[in-house]
N, CA, C and O atoms as CSV, one atom per row, in Angstrom:
chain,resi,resn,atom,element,x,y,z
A,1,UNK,N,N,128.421,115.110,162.051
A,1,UNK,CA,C,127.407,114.321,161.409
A,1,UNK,C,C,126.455,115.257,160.698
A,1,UNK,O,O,126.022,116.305,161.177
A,2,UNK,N,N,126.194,114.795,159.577
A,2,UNK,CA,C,125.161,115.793,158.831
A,2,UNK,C,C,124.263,114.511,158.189
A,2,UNK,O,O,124.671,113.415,157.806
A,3,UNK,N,N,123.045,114.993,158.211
A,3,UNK,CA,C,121.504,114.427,158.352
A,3,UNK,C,C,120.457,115.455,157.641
A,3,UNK,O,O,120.226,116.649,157.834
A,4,UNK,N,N,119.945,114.537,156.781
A,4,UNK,CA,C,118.904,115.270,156.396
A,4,UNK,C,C,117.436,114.462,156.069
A,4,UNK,O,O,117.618,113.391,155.490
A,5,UNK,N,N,116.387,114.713,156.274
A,5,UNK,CA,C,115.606,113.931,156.472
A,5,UNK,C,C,114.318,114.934,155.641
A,5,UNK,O,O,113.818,116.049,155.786
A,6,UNK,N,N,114.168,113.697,154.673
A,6,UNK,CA,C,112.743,114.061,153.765
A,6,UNK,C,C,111.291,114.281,154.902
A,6,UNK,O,O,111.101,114.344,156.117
A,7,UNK,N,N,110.656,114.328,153.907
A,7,UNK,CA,C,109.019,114.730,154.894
A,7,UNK,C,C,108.817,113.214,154.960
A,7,UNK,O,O,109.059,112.482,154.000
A,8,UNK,N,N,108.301,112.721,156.295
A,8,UNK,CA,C,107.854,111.469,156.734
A,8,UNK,C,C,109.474,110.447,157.196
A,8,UNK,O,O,109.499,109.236,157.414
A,9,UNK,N,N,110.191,111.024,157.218
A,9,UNK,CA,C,111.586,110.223,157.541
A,9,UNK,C,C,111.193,110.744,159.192
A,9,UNK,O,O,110.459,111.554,159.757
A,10,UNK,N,N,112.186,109.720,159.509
A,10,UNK,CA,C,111.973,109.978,161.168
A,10,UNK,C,C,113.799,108.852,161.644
A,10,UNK,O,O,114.178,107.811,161.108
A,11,UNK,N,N,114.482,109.656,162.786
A,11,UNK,CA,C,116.153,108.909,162.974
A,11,UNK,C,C,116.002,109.251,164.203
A,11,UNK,O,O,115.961,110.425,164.571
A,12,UNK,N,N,115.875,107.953,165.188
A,12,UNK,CA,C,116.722,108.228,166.328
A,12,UNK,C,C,117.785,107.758,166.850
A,12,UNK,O,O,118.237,106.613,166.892
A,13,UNK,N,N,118.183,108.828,167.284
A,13,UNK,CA,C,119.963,108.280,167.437
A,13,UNK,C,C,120.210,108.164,169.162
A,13,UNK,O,O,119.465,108.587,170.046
A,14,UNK,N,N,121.235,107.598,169.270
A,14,UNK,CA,C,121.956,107.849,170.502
A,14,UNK,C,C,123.468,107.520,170.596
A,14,UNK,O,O,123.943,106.640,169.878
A,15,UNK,N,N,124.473,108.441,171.757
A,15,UNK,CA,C,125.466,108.372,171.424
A,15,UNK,C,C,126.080,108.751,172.516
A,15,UNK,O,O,125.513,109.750,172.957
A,16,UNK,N,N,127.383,108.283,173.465
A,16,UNK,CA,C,127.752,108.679,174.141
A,16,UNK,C,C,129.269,108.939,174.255
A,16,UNK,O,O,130.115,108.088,173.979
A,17,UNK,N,N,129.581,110.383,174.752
A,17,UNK,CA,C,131.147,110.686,174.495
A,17,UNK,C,C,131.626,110.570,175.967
A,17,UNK,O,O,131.116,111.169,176.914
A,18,UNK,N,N,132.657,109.730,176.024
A,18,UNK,CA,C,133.767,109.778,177.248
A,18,UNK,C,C,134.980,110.214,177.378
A,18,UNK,O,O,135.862,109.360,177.288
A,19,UNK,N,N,135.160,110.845,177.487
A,19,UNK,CA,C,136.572,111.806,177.704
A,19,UNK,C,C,137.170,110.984,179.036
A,19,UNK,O,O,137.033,111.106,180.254
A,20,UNK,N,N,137.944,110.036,178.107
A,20,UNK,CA,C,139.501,109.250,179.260
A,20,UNK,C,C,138.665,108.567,179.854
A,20,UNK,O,O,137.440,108.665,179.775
A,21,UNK,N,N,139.536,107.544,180.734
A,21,UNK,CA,C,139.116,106.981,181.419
A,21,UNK,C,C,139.103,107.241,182.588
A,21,UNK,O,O,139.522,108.336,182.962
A,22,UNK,N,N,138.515,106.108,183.674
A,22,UNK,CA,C,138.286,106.716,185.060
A,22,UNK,C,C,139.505,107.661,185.673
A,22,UNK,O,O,140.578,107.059,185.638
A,23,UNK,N,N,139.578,108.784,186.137
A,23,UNK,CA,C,140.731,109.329,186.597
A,23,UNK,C,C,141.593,110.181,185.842
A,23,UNK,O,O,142.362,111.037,186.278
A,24,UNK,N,N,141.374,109.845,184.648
A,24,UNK,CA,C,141.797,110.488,183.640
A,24,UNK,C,C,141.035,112.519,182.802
A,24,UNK,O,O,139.849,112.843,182.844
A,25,UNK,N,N,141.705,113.042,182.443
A,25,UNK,CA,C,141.282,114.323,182.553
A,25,UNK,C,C,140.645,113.726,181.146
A,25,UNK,O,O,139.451,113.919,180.916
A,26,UNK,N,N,141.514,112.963,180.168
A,26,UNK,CA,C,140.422,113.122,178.546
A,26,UNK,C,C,141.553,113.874,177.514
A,26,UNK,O,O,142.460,114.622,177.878
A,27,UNK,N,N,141.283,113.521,176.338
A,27,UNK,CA,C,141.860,114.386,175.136
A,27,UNK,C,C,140.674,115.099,174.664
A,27,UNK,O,O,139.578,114.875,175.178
A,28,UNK,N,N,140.846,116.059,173.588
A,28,UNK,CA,C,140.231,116.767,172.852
A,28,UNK,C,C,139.013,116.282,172.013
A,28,UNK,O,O,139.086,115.111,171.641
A,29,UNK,N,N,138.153,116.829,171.734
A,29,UNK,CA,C,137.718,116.918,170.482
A,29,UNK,C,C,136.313,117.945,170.511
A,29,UNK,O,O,135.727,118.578,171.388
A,30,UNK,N,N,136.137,117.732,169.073
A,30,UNK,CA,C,135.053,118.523,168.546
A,30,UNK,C,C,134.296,117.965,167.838
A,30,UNK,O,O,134.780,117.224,166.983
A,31,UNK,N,N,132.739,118.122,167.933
A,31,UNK,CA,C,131.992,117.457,167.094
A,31,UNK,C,C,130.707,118.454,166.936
A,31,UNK,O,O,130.087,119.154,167.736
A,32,UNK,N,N,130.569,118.148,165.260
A,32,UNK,CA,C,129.739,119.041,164.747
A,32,UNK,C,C,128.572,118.214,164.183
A,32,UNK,O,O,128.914,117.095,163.799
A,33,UNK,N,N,127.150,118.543,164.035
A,33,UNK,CA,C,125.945,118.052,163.922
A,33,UNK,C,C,125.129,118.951,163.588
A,33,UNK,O,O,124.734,119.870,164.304
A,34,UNK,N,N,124.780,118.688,162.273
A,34,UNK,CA,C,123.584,119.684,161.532
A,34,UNK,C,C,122.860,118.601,160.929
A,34,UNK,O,O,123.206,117.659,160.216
A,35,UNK,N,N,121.516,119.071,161.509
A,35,UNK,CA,C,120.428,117.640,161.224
A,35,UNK,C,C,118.648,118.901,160.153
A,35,UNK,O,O,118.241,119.961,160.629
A,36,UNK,N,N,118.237,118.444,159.206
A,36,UNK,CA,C,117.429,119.191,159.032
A,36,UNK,C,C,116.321,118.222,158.781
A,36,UNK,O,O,116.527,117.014,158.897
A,37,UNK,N,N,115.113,118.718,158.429
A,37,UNK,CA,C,113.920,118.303,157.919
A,37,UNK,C,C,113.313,118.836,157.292
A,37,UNK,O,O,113.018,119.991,157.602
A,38,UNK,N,N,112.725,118.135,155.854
A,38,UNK,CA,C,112.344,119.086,154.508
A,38,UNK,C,C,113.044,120.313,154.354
A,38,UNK,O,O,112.331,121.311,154.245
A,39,UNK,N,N,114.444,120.491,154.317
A,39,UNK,CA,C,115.486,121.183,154.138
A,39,UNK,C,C,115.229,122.296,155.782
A,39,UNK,O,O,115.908,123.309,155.953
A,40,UNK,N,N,114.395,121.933,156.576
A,40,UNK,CA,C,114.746,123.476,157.441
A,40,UNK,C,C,115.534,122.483,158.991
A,40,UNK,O,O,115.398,121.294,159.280
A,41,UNK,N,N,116.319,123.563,159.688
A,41,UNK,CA,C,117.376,123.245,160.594
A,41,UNK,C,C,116.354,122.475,161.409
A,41,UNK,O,O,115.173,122.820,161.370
A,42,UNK,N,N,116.755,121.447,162.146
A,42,UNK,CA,C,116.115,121.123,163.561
A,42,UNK,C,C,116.937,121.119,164.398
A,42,UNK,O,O,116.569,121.481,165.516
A,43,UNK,N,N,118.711,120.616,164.159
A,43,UNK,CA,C,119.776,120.356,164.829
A,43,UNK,C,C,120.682,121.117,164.793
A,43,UNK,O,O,120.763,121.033,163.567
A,44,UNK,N,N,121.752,122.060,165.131
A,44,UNK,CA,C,122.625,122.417,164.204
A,44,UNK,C,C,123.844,122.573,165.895
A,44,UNK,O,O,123.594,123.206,166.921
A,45,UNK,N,N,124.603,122.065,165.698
A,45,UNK,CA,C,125.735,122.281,167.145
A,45,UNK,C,C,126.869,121.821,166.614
A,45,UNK,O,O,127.245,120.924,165.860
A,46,UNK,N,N,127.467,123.060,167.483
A,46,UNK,CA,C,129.247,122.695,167.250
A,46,UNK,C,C,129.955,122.630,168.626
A,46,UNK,O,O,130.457,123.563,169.253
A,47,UNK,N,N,129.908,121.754,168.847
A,47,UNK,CA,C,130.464,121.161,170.712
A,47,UNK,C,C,131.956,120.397,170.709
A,47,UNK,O,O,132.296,119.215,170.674
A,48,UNK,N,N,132.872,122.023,170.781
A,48,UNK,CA,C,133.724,122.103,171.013
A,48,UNK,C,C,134.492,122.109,172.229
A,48,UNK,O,O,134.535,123.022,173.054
A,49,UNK,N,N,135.198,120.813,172.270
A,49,UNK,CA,C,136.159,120.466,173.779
A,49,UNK,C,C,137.313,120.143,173.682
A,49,UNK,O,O,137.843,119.241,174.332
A,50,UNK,N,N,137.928,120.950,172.729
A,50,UNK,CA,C,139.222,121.302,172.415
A,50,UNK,C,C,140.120,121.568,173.702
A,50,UNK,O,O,140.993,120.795,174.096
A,51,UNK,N,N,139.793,122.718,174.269
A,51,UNK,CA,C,140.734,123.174,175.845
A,51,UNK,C,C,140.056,122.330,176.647
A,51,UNK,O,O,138.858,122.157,176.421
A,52,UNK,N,N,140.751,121.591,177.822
A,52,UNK,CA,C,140.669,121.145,178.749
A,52,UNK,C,C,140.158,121.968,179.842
A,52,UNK,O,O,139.230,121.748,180.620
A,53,UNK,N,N,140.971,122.982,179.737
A,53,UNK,CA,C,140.907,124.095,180.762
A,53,UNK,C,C,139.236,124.979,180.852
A,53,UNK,O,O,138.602,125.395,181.822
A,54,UNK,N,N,139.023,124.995,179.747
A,54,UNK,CA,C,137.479,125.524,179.307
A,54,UNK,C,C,135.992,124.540,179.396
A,54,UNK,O,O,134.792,124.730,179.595
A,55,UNK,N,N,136.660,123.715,179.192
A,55,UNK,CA,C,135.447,122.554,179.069
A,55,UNK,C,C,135.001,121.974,180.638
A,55,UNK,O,O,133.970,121.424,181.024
A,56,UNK,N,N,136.317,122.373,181.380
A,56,UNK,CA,C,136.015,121.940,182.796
A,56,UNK,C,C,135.443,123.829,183.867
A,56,UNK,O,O,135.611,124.138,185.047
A,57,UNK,N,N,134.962,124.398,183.008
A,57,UNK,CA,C,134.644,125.431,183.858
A,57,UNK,C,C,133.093,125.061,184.210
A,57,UNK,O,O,132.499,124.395,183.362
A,58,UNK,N,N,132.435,125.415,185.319
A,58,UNK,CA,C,131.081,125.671,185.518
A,58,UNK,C,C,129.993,126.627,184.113
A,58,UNK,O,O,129.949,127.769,183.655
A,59,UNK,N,N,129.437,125.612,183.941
A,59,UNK,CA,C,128.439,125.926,182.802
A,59,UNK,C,C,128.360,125.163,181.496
A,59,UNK,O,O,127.461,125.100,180.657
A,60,UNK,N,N,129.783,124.492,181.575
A,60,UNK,CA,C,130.328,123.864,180.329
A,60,UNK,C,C,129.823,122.084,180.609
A,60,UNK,O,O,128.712,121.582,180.444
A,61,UNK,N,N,130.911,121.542,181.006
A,61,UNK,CA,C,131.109,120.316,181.601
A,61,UNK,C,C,131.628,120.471,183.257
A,61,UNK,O,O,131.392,119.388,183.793
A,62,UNK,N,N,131.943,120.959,183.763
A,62,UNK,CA,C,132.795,121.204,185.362
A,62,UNK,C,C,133.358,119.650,185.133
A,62,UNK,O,O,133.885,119.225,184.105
A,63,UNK,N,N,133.104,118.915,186.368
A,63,UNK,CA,C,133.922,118.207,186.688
A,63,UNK,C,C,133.200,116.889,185.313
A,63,UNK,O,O,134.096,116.194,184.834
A,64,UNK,N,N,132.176,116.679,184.919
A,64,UNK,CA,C,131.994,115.699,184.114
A,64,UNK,C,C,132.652,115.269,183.121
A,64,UNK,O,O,132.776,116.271,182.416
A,65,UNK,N,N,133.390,114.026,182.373
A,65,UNK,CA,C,134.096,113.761,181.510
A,65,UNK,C,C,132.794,113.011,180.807
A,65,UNK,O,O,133.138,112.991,179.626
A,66,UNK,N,N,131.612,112.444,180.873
A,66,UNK,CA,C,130.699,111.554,179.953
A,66,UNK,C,C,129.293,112.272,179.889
A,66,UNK,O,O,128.504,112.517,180.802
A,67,UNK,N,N,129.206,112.579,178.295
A,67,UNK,CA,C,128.497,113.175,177.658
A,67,UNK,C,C,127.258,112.188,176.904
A,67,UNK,O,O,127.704,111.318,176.157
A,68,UNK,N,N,126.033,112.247,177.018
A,68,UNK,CA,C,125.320,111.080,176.526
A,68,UNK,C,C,124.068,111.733,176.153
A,68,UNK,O,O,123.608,112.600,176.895
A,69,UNK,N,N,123.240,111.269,174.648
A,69,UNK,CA,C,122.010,112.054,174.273
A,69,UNK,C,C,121.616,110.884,173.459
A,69,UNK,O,O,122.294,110.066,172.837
A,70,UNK,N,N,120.318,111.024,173.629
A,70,UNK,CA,C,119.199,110.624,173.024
A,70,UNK,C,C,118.548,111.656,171.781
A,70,UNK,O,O,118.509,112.835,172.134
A,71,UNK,N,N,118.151,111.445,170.701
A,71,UNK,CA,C,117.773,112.435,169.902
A,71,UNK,C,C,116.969,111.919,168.626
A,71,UNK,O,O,117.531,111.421,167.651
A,72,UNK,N,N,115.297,112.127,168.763
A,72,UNK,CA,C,114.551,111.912,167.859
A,72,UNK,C,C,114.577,112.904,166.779
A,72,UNK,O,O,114.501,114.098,167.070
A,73,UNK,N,N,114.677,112.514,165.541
A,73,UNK,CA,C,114.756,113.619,164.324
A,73,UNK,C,C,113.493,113.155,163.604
A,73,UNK,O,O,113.454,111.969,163.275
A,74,UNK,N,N,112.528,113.888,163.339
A,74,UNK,CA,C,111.347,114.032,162.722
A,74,UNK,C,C,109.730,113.461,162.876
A,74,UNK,O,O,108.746,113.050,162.261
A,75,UNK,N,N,110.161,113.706,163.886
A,75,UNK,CA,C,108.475,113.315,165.152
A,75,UNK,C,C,108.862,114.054,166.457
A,75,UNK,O,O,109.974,114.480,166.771
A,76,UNK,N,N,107.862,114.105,167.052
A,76,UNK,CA,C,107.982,114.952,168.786
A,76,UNK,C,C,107.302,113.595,169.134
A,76,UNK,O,O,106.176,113.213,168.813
A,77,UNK,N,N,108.532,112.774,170.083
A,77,UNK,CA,C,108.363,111.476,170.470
A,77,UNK,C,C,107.271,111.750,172.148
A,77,UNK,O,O,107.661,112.410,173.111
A,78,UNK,N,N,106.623,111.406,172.100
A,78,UNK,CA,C,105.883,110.900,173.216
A,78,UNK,C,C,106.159,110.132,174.734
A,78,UNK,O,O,107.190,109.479,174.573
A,79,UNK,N,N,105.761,109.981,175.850
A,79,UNK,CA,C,106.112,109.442,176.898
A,79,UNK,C,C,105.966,109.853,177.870
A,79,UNK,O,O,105.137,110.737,178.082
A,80,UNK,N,N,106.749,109.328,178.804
A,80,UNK,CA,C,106.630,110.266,180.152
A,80,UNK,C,C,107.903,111.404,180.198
A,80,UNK,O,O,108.986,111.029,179.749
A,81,UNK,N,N,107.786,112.759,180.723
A,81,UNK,CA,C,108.630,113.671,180.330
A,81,UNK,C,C,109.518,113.687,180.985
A,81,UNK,O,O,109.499,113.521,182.205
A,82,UNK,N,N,110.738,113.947,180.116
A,82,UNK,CA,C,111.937,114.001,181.320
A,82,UNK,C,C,112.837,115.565,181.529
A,82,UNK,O,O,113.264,116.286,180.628
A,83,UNK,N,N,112.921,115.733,182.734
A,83,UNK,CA,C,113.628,116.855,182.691
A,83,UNK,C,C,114.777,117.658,181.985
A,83,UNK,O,O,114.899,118.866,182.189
A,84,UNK,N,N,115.386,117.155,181.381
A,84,UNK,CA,C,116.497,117.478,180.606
A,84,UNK,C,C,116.156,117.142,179.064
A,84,UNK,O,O,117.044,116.950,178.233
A,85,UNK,N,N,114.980,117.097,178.813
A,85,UNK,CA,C,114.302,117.195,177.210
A,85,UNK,C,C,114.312,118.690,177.057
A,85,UNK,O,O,113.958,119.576,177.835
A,86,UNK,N,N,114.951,118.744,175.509
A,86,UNK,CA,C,115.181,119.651,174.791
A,86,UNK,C,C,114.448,119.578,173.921
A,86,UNK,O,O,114.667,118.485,173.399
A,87,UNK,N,N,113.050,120.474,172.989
A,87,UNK,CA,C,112.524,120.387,172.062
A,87,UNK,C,C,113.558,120.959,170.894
A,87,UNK,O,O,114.291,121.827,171.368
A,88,UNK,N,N,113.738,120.767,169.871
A,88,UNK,CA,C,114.015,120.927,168.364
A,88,UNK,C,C,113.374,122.225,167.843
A,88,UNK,O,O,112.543,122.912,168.436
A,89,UNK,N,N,113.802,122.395,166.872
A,89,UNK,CA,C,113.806,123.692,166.208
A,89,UNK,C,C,112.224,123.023,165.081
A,89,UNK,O,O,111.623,123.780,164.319
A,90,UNK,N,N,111.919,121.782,165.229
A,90,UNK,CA,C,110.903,121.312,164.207
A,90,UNK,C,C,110.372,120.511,164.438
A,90,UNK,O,O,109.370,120.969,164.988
A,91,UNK,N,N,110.252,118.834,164.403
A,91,UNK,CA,C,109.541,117.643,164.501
A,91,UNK,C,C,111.005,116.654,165.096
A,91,UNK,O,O,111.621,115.853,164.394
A,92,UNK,N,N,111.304,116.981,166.528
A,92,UNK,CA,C,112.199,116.369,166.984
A,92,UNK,C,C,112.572,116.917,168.963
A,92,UNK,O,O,112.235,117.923,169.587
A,93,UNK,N,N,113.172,116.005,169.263
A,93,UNK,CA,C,113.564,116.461,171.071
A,93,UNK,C,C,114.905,115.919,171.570
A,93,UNK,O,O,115.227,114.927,170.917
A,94,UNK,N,N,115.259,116.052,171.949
A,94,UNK,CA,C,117.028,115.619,172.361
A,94,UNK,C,C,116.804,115.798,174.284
A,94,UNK,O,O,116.422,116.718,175.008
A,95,UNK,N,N,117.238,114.502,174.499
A,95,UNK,CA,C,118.169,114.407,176.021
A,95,UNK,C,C,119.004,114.327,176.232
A,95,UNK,O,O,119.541,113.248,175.983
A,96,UNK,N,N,119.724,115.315,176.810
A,96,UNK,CA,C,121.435,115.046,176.540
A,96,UNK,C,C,121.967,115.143,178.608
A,96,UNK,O,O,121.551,115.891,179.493
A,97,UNK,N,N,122.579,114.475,178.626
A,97,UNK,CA,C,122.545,113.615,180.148
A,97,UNK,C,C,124.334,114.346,180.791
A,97,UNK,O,O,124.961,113.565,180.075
A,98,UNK,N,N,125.099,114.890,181.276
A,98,UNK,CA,C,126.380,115.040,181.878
A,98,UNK,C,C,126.242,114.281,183.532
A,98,UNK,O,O,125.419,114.446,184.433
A,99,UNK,N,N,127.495,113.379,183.402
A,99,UNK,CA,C,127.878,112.853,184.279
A,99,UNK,C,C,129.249,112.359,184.984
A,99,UNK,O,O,129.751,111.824,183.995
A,100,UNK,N,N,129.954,112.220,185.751
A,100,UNK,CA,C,131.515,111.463,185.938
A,100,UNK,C,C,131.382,110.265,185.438
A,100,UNK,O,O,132.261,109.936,184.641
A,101,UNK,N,N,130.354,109.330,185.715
A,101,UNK,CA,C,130.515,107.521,185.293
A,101,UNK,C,C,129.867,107.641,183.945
A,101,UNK,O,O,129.186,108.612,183.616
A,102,UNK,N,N,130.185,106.310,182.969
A,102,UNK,CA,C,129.052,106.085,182.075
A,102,UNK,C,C,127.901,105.140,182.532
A,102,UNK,O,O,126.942,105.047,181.766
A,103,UNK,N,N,127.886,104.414,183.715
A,103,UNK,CA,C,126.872,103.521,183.981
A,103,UNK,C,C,125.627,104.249,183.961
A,103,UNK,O,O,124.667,103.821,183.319
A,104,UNK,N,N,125.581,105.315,184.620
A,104,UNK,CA,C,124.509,106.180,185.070
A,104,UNK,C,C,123.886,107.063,184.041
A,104,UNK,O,O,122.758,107.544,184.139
A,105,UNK,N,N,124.821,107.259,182.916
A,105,UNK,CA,C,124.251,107.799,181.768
A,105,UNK,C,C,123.841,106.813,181.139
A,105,UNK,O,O,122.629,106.863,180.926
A,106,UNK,N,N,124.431,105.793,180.690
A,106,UNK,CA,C,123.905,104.933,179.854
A,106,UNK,C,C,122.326,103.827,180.444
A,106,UNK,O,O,121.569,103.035,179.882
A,107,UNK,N,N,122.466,104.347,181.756
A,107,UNK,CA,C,121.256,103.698,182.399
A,107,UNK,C,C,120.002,104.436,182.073
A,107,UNK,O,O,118.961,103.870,181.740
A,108,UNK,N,N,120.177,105.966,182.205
A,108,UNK,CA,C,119.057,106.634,181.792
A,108,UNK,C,C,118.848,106.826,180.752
A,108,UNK,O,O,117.659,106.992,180.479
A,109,UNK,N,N,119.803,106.905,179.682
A,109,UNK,CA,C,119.516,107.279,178.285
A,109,UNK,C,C,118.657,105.459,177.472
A,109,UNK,O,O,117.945,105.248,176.491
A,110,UNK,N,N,119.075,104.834,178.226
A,110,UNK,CA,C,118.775,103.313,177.694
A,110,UNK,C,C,117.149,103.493,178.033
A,110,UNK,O,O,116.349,103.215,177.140
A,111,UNK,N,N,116.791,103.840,178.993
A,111,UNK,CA,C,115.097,104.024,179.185
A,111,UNK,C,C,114.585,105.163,178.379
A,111,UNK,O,O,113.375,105.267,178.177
A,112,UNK,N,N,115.498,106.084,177.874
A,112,UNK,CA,C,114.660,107.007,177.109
A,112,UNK,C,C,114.464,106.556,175.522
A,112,UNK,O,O,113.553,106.825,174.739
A,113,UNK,N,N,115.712,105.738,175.342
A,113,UNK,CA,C,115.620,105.547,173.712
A,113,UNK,C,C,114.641,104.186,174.065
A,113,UNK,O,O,113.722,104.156,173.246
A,114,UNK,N,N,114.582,103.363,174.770
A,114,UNK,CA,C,113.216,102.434,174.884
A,114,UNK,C,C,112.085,103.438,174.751
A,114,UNK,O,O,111.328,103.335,173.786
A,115,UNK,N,N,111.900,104.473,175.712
A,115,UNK,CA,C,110.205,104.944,175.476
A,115,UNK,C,C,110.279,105.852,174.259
A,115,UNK,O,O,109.270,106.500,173.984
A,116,UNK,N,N,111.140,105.945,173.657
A,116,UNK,CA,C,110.848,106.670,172.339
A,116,UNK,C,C,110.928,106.259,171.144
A,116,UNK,O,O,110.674,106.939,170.150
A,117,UNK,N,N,111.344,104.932,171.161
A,117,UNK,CA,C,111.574,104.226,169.814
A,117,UNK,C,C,110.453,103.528,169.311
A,117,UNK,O,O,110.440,103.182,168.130
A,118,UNK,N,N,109.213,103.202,170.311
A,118,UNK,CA,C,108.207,103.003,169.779
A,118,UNK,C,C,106.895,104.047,169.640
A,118,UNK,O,O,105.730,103.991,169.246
A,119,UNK,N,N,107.492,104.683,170.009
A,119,UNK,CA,C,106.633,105.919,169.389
A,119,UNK,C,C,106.836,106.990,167.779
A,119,UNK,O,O,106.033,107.889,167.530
């Protein structure tokens, strides 16, 4: 995904990746995301899960197959803080959630894009 956002634009997104289903190890992929504001980087990742074998090591994903983020592009959204907030390279913050189920991601990420969408 590529994004670019004038002065006073503001995108929040959310999005969640599941690799297979329950029990299932998952297929591949890769996804790339360069997000800027008034031309300078705020976003820029290449989250590659091509090998199976790599993506399941400690540090990466280990045992998690569901990947889930929240991500304001061009404001520093407000609220109550959550531990796994990532500030931006500019006027933006990302929560990005690893888990085995999607209930549990999509439960927390659903309260974060509520307290940040009206801000």
């Amino acid at each position: 995904m590529d994004v670019a956002l004038a002065a006073g634009a503001r995108m929040l997104w959310r999005d969640t990746l599941v690799l297979g289903r329950s029990g299932e190890r998952g297929g591949s992929v890769r996804a790339a995301t360069r997000a800027t504001y008034e031309g300078h980087e705020l976003l820029v990742e290449d989250l590659d899960l091509t090998e199976p074998d790599l993506r399941e090591l400690p540090g990466i994903l280990g045992p998690h197959r569901v990947i889930g983020s929240v991500t304001a592009l061009g404001s520093r959204p407000q609220g109550p803080p959550h531990p796994y907030r990532t500030e931006l390279a500019g006027p933006g913050a990302q929560v990005r959630l690893l888990d085995t189920v999607a209930p549990a991601v999509e439960a927390e990420l659903a309260a974060v894009w509520q307290s940040w969408q009206h801000r």
